[in-house]
MIKOLRO-492132 format. One record per atom (N, C-alpha, C, O, CB): residue in one letter; x, y, z. Coordinates in steps of 0.05 Angstrom, whole numbers, plus 5000, padded with zeros to 4 digits. Glycine has a CB too. Layout:
<nodes>
AXYZ...
</nodes>
This chain:
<nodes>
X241255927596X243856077595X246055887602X246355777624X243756327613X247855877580X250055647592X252255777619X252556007626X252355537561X253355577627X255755637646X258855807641X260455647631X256555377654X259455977644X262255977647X262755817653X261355677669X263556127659X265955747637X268155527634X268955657664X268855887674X270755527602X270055327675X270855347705X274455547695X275555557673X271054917725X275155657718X277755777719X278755557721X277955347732X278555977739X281855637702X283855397712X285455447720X287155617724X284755247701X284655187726X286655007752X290155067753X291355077732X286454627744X291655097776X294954997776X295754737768X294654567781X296154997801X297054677754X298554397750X300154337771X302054477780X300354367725X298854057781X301354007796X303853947792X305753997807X301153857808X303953867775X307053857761X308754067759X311154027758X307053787734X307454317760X308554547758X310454657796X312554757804X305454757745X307954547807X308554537835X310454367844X312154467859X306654497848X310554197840X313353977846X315254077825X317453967828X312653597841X315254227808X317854247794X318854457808X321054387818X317954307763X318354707815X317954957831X319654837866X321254947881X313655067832X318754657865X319654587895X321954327885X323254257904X316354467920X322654197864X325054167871X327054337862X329454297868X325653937865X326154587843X328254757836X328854937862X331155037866X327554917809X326954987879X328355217892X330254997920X331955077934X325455507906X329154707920X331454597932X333854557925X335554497942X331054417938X334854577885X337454477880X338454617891X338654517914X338454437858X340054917891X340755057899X343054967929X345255047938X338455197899X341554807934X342754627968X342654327960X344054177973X340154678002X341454247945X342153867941X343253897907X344553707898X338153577946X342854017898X343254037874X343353907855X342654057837X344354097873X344253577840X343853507826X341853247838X341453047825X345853517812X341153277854X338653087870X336353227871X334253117878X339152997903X336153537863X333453597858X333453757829X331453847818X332153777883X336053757820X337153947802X335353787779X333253877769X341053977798X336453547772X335053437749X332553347746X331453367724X336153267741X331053207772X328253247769X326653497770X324353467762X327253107787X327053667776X325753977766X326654047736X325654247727X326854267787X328153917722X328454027693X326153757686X324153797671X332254037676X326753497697X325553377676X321353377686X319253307674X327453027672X321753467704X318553547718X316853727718X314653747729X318453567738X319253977691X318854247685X317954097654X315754167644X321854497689X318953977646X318753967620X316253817620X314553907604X321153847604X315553597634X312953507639X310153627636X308153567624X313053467661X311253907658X309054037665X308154197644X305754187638X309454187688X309954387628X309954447596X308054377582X306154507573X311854357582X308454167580X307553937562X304953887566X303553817547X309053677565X303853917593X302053847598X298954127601X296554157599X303253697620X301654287607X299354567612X298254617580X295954677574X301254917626X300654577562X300154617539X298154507516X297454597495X301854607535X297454267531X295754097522X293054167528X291154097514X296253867531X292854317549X290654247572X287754447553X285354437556X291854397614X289554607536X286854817524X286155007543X283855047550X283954657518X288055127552X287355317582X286355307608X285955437628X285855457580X286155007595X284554867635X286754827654X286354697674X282654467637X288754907649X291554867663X293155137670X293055307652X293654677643X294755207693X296355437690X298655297707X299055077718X294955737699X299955567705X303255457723X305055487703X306955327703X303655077736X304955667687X307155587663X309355707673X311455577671X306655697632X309356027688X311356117698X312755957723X315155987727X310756357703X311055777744X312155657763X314055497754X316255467765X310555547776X313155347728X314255117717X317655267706X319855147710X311854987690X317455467696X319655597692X321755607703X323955507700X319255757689X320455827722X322355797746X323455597759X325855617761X321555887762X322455387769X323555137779X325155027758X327054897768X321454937787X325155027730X326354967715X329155097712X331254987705X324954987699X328855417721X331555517719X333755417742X336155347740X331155827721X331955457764X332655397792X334655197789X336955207798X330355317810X333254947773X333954677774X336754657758X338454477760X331454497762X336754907742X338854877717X341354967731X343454867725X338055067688X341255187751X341855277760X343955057780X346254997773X340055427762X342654947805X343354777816X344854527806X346154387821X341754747825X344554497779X345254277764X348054427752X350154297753X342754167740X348254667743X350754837744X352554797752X354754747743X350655007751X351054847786X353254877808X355054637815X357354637824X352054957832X353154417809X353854187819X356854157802X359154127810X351353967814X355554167772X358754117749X360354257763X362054167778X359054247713X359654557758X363154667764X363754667789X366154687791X363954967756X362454647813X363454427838X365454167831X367354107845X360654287850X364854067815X366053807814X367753777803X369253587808X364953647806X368754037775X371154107767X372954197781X375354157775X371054227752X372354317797X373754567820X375254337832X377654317826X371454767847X374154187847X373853867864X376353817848X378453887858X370553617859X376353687822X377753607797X380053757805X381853637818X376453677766X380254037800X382254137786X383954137815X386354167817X381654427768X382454107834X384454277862X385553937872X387553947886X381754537898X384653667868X386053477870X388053477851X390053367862X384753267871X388553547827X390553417809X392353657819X394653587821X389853357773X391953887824X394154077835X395554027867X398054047870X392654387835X393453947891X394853777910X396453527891X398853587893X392453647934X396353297874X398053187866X400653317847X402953237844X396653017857X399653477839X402053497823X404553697837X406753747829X401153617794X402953817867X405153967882X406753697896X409253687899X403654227907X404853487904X407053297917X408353207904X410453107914X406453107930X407953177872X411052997858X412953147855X415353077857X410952857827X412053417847X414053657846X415553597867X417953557861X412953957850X414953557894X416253567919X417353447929X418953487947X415453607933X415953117913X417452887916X420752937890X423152927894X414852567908X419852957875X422552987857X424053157870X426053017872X422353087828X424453327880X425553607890X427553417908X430053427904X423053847908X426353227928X427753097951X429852847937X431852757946X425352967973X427952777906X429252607889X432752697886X434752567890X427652627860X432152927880X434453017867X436553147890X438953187888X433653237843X434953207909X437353177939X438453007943X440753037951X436553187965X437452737938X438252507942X440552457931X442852487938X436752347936X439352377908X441652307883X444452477889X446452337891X440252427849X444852817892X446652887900X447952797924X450252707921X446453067898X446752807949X447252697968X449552367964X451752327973X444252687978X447952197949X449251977938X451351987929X453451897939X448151867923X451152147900X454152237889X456152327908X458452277905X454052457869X455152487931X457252597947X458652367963X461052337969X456252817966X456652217967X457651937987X459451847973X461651847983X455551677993X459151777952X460351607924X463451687922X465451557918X458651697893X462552037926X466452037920X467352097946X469752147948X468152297895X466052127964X467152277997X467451998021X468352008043X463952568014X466351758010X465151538016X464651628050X465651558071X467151238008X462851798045X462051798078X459752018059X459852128037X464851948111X457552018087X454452248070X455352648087X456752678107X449052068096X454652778078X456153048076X455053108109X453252968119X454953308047X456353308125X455853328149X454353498152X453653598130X457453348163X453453608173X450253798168X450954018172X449154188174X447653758187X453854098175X454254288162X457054398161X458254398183X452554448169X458454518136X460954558126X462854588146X462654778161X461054768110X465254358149X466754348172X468354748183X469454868165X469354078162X468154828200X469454938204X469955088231X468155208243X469155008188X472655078239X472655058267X471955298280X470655308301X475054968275X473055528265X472055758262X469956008274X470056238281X471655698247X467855748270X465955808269X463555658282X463355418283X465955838250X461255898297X459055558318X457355438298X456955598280X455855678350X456655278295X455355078275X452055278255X451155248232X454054758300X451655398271X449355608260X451155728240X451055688216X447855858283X452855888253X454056108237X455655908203X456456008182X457056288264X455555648210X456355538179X455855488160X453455438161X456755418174X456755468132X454755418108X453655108116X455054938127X456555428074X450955078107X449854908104X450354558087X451654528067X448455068096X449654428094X449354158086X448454118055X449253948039X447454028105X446554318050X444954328031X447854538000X447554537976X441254528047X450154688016X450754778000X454054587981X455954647968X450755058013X452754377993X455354207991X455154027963X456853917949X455653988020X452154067960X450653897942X451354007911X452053857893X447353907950X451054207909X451454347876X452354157857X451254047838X453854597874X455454137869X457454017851X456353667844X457153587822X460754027869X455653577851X454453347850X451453297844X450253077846X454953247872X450653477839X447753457824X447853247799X449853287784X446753787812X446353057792X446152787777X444753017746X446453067729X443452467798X442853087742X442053257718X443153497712X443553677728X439653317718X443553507688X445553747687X443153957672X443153937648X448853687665X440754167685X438354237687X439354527684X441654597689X436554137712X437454667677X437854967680X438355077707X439955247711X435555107669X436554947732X436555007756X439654827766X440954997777X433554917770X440854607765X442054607767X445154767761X446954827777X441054487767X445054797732X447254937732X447955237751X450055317762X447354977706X444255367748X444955667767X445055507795X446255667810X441955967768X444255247813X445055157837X449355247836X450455427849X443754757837X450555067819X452655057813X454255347808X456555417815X452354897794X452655467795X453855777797X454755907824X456956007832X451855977787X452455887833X451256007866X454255937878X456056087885X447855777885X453955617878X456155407896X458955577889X460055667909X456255007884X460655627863X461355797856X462756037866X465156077869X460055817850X460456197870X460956497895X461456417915X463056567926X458556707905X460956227927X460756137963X463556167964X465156097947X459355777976X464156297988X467656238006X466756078024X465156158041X469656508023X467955818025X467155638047X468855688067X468555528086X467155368041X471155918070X471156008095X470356068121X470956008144X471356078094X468156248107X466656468115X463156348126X461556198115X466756688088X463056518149X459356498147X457756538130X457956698112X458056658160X455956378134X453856458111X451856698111X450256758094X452156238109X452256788131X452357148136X453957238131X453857478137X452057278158X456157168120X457957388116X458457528087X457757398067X460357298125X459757838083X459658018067X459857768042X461757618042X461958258072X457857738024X458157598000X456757358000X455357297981X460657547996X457257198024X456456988025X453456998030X452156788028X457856838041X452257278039X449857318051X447757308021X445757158016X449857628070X449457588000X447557567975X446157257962X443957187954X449457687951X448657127967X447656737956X445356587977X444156387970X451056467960X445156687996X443056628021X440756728013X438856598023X443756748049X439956957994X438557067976X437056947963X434656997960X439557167963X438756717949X437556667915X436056427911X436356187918X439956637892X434056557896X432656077893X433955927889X435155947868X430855907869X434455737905X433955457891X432355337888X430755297907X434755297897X431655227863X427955127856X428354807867X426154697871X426555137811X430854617873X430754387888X430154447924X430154257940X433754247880X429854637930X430254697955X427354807965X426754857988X432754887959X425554857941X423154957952X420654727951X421054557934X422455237934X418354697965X415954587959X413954777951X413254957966X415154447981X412854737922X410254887909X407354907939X405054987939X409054637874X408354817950X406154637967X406054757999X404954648019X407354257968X407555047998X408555178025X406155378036X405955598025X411655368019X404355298057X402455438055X402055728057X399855818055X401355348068X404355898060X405356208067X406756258062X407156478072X405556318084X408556168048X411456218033X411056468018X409656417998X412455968012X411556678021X412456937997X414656887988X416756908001X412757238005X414356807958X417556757940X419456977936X421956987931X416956677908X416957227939X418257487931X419257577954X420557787950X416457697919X419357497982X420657577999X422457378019X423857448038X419057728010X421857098009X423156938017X425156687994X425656447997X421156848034X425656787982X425856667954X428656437963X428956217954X426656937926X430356577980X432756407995X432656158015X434255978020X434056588011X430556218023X429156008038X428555628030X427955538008X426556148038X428955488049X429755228042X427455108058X427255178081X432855138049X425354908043X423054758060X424254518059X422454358057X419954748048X426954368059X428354168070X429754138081X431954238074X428954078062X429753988107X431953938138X432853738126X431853648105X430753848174X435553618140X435453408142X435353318165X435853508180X436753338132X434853038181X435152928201X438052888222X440052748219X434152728191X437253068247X440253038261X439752708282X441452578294X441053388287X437952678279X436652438306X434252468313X432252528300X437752448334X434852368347X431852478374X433052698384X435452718380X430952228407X432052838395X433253118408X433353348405X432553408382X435053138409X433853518417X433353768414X437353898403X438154068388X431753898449X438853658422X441253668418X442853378398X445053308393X442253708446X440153298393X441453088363X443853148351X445753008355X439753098336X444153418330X445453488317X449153528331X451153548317X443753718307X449153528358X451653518376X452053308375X454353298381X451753608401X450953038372X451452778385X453852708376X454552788354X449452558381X455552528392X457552388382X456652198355X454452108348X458652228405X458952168347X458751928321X458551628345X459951598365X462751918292X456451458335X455851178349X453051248372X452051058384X459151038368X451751618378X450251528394X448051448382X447551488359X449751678412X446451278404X443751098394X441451298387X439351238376X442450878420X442051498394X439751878381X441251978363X441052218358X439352208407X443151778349X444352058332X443351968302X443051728296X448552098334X442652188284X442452098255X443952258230X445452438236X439552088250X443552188204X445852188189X446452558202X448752588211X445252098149X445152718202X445953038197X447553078225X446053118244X442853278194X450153078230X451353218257X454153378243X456053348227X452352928286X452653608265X455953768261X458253658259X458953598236X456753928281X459853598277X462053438273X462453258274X464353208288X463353458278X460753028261X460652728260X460052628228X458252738216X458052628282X461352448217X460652258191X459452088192X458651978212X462252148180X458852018163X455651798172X456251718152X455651838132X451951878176X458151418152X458851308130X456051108122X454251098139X461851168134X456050978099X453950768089X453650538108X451450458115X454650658060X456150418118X456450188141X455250338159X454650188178X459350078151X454650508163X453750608193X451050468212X450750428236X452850918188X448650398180X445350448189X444650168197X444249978182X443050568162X444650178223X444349888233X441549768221X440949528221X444249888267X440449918213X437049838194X437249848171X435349738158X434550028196X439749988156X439650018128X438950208110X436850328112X438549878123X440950268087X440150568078X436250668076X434850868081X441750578041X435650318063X431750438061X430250498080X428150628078X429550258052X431650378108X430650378134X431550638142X430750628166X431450148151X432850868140X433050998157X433151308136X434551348117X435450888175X431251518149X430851778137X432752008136X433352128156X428951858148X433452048118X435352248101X434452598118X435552748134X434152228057X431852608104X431152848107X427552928096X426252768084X433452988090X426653158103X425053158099X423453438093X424953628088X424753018113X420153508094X420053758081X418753928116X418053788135X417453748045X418854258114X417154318134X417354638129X419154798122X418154188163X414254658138X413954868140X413555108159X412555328157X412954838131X414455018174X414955138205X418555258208X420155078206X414154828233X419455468211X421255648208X422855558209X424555488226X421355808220X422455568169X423355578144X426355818153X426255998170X420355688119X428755728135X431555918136X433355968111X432655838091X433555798156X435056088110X436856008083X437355818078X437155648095X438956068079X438255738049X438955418041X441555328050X442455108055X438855368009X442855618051X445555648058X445455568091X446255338093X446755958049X444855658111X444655688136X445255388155X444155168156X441955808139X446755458162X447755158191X445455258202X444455478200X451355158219X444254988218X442755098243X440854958238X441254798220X442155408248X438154968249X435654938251X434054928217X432354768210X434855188271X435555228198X434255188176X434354968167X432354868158X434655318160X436854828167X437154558150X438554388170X440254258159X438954578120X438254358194X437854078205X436954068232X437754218250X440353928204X434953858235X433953898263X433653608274X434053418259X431054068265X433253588295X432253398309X430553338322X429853518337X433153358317X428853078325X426953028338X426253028364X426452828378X426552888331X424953388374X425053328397X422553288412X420453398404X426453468406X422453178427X420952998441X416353178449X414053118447X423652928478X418753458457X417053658472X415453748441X414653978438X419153938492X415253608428X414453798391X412853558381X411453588361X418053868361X412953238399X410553098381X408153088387X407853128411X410852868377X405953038375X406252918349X408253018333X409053238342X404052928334X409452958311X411553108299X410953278276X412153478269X413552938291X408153128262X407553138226X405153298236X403853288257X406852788203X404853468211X402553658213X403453998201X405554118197X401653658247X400654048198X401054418196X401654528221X400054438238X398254598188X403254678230X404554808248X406754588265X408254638284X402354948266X406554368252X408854188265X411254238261X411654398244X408953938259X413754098278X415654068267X416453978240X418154098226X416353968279X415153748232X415753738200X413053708183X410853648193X417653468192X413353758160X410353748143X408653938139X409954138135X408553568152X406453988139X404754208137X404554338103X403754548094X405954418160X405654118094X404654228061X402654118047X400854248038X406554198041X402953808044X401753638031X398953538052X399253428074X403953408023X397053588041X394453388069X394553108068X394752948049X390553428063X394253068100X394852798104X397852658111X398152448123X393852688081X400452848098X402552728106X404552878097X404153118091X402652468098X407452738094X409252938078X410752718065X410252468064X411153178096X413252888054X414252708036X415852648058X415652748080X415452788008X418452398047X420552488074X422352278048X421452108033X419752338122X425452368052X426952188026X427951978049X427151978072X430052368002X430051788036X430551598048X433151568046X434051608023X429151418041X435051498065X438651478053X439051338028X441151368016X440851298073X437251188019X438050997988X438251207973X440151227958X435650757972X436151427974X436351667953X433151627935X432751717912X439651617928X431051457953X428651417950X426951577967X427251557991X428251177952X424651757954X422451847971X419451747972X418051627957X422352087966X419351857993X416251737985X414151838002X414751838026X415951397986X412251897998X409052038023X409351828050X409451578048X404551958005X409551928068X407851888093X406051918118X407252048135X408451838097X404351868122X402051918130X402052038155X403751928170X400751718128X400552248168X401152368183X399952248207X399952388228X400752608176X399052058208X398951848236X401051708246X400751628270X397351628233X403351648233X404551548236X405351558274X404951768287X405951598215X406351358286X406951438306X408851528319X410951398315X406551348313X409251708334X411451848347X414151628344X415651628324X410451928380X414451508360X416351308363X417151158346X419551088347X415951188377X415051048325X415850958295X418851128280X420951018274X412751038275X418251388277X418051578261X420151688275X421251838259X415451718258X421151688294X423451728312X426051458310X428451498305X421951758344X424851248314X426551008295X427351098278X429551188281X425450778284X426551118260X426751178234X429251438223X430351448201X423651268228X429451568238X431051768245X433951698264X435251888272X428951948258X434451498269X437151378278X438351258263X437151118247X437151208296X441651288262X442551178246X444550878259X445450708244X443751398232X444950878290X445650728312X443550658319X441850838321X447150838331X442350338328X440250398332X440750098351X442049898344X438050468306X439150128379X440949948395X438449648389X436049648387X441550098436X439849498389X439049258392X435849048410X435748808409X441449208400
</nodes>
């Protein structure tokens, strides 16, 4: 009487494919593709075998597993893709934005031959309560842009009498300016902050920078009642910082004060960062422009005292 045929056997192949598919899942294209190509093996092989082989469903599965993991890995890596080219393309946005502060800023120098004061002279009035530095700019905008012209409108309505709280002058404290915002603001509601300005400029070191006399060694270009002609920068327009971006309480574009100019004070460094005094948009650093009317990234190591240089426009010997 002959033998029953022995039962068959598991493929091992089937088993090592099974076990790197249910690892892609977590290493993913390090086990992702040897379980497809160890699935297809095993296939191949059970199929051959004349029934002396099983595992066809193990082999499957590890195969899906593997496909699976190999999935994840791509659109991981697009995601990866897509969310770097959007951190870049919010910083050029943001770098141009400061571009075009500049450039006005310049033009204003150009015909005022001194850089605009940090905020609209008036005696009137305490330096908070004044229109802003930033609203001086309109008329001198270098592109003549859709956003610029409604900048220019805006400028327009303003009574530079008056506070920038005041009846009229408040609605324009309201309105976008798209040079005045960073895409790159980690909590910004447009729809409820749309008036809002993510650019200071630089008053100095201090908490009381923005008071300093014209000539002190803490003072920089932004002071209430002080001018900051081009001869001024004992380091030079590239050497010494204009202004810069931040996301820490953000104000009207219109607004004297803190919204649009501050100073470096001491009790606040490190300076750069999320929840810092300046920065907190871009990772790794911020933009910051330069008096030439040049911007550019810098890195959020920088050091306290560097970065405080940098921010004088007297700068002692």
């Amino acid at each position: 009487m002959s033998q029953p045929p022995p039962p068959p056997s598991i493929c091992p192949r089937a088993v090592v494919c099974f076990v790197f598919g249910a690892l892609s899942p977590a290493l993913l294209l390090l086990t992702g593709i040897p379980a497809l190509w160890m699935g297809v093996r095993s296939l191949r092989a059970i199929n051959a075998s004349d029934g002396r082989l099983r595992g066809r469903r193990l082999a499957v599965a590890g195969m899906v597993l593997g496909g699976l993991g190999c999935a994840a890995a791509v659109f991981g890596s697009l995601a990866l893709v897509f969310v770097e080219l959007r951190v870049r393309s919010q910083r050029l946005e943001c770098l141009n934005n400061l571009r075009q502060i500049g450039g006005a800023v310049l033009n204003y120098q150009s015909a005022n031959n001194a850089f605009p004061p940090g905020a609209v002279p008036n005696v009137a009035l305490a330096p908070e309560k004044r229109l802003s530095w930033l609203t001086a700019l309109p008329p001198f905008l270098g592109q003549k842009t859709k956003d610029s012209r409604e900048a220019q409108a805006l400028y327009e309505q303003l009574d530079l009498s008056l506070a920038w709280d005041a009846d009229g002058n408040a609605m324009i404290a309201h309105a976008a300016v798209p040079f005045c915002r960073c895409p790159a603001h980690p909590t910004d509601d447009p729809r409820v902050t749309k008036g809002h300005t993510h650019y200071v400029g630089f008053a100095g070191v201090g908490h009381d920078a923005a008071e300093l006399a014209r000539g002190d060694p803490r003072a920089g270009i932004f002071g209430y009642d002080r001018v900051v002609r081009g001869g001024d920068m004992t380091a030079g327009a590239t050497q010494t910082l204009l202004a810069t971006e931040t996301s820490r309480d953000n104000g009207p574009w219109t607004a004297g004060g803190s919204p649009t100019v501050r100073g470096l004070d001491r009790v606040d460094a490190p300076y750069i960062g999320l929840g810092r005094a300046f920065g907190g948009m871009h990772p790794h650093g911020l933009n910051v422009l330069r008096a030439d009317g040049g911007a550019d990234f810098m890195a959020d190591d920088v050091a306290p005292g560097f970065f405080e240089t940098l921010t004088r426009v007297w700068r002692e010997e």
